[in-house]
C-alpha positions as CSV (number, residue, x, y, z in Angstrom):
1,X,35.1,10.8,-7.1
2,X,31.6,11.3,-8.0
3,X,28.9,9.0,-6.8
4,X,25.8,8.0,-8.4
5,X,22.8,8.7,-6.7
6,X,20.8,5.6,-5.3
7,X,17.3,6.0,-5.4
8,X,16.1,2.6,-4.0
9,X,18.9,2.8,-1.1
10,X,17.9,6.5,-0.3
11,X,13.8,5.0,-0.2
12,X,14.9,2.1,2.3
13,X,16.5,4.2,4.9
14,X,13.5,6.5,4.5
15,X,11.4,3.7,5.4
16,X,13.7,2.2,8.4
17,X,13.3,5.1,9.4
18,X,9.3,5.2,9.1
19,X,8.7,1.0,10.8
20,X,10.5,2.7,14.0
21,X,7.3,5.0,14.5
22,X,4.7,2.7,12.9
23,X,3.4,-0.5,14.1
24,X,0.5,-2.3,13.2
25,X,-1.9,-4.2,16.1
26,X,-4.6,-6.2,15.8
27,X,-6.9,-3.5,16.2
28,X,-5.1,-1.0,13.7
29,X,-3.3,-2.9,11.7
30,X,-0.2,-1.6,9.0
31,X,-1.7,-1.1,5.4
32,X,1.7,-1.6,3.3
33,X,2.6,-0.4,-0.2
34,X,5.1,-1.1,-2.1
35,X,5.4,0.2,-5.5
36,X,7.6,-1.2,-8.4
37,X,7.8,0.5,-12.2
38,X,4.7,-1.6,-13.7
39,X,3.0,-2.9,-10.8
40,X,1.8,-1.6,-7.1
41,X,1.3,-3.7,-4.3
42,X,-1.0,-3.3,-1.3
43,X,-1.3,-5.4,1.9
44,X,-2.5,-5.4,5.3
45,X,-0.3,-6.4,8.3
46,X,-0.5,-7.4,11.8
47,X,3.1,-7.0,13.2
48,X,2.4,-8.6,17.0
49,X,1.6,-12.0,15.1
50,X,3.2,-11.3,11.9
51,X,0.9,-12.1,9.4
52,X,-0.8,-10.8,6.6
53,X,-4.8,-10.0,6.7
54,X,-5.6,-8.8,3.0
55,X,-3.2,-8.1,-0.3
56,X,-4.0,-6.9,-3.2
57,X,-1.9,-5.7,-6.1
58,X,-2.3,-5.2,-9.7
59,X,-1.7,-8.8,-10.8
60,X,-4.5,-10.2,-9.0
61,X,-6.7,-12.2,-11.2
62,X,-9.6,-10.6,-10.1
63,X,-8.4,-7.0,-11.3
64,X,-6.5,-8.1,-14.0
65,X,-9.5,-7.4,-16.5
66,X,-10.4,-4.1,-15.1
67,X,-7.3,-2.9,-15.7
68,X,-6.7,-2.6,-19.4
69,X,-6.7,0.3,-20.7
70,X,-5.9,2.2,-17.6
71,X,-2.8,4.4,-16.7
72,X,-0.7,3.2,-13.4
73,X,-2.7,5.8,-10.9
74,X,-6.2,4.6,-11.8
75,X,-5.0,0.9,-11.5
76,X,-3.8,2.1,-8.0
77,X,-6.7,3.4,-7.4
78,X,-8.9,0.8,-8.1
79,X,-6.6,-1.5,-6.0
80,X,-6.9,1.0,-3.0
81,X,-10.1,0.3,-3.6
82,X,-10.1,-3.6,-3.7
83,X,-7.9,-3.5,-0.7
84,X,-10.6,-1.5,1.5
85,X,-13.4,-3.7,0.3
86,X,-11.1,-7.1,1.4
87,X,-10.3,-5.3,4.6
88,X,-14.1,-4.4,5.4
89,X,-14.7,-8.6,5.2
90,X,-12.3,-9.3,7.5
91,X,-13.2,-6.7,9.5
92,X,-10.6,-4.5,10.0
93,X,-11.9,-0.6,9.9
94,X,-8.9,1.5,10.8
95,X,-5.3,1.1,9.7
96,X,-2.0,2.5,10.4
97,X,-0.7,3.6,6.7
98,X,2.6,2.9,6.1
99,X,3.9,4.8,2.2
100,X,7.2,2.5,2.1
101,X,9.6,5.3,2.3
102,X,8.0,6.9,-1.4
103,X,6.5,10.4,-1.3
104,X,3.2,10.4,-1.1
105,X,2.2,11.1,-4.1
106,X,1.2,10.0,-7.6
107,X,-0.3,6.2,-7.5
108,X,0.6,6.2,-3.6
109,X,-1.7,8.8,-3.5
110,X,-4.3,7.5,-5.6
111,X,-4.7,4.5,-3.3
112,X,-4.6,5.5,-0.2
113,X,-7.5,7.7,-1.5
114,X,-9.0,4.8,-3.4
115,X,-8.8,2.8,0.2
116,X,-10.6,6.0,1.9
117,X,-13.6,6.4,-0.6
118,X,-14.6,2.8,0.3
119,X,-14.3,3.5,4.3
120,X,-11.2,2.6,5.4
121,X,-9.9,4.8,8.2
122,X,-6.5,6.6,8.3
């Protein structure tokens, strides 16, 4: 019987496997992507008191007009980049980066170094 390959359930073990090694504190706290076909979402957690710090993702209202006319990794970019300034106001420096279980590559890539050319450390 031949079975058809499951990308999605293949990229959740990956990152089971990943949150076993990574945790985020309050003074390095877990900067989280997740990354759909259109969109790419960005946020950082504290996992000792479960919350969420910053977000950021390409529907924000705030980014919404800079993004027309841009492919996917610029918009991921520029949200890495939105992310890092949000994380500087609340004061968080250094993170723990956790890629979700995708490669990192492509517009996973682009904002993680969107997040570093602003200052934040990982």
């Amino acid at each position: 019987m031949i079975k058809k390959f499951n990308r999605n359930k293949s990229r959740k073990r990956r990152h089971r496997i990943i949150r076993k090694s990574i945790q985020g504190t309050p003074e390095r706290p877990r900067l989280n992507v997740f990354r759909s076909s259109k969109h790419i979402y960005a946020q950082i957690i504290d996992d000792t008191q479960m919350n969420t710090i910053v977000s950021s993702s390409t529907l924000d209202k705030q980014l919404s007009d800079k993004l027309e006319g841009l492919t996917k990794k610029e918009a991921a970019e520029l949200v890495g980049k939105d992310i890092a300034e949000k994380a500087k106001e609340a004061g968080v420096e250094k993170v723990v980066f956790d890629r979700g279980g995708y490669l990192y590559h492509g517009r996973v890539k682009a904002l993680a170094e969107g997040a570093r050319e602003i200052g934040l450390k990982f």
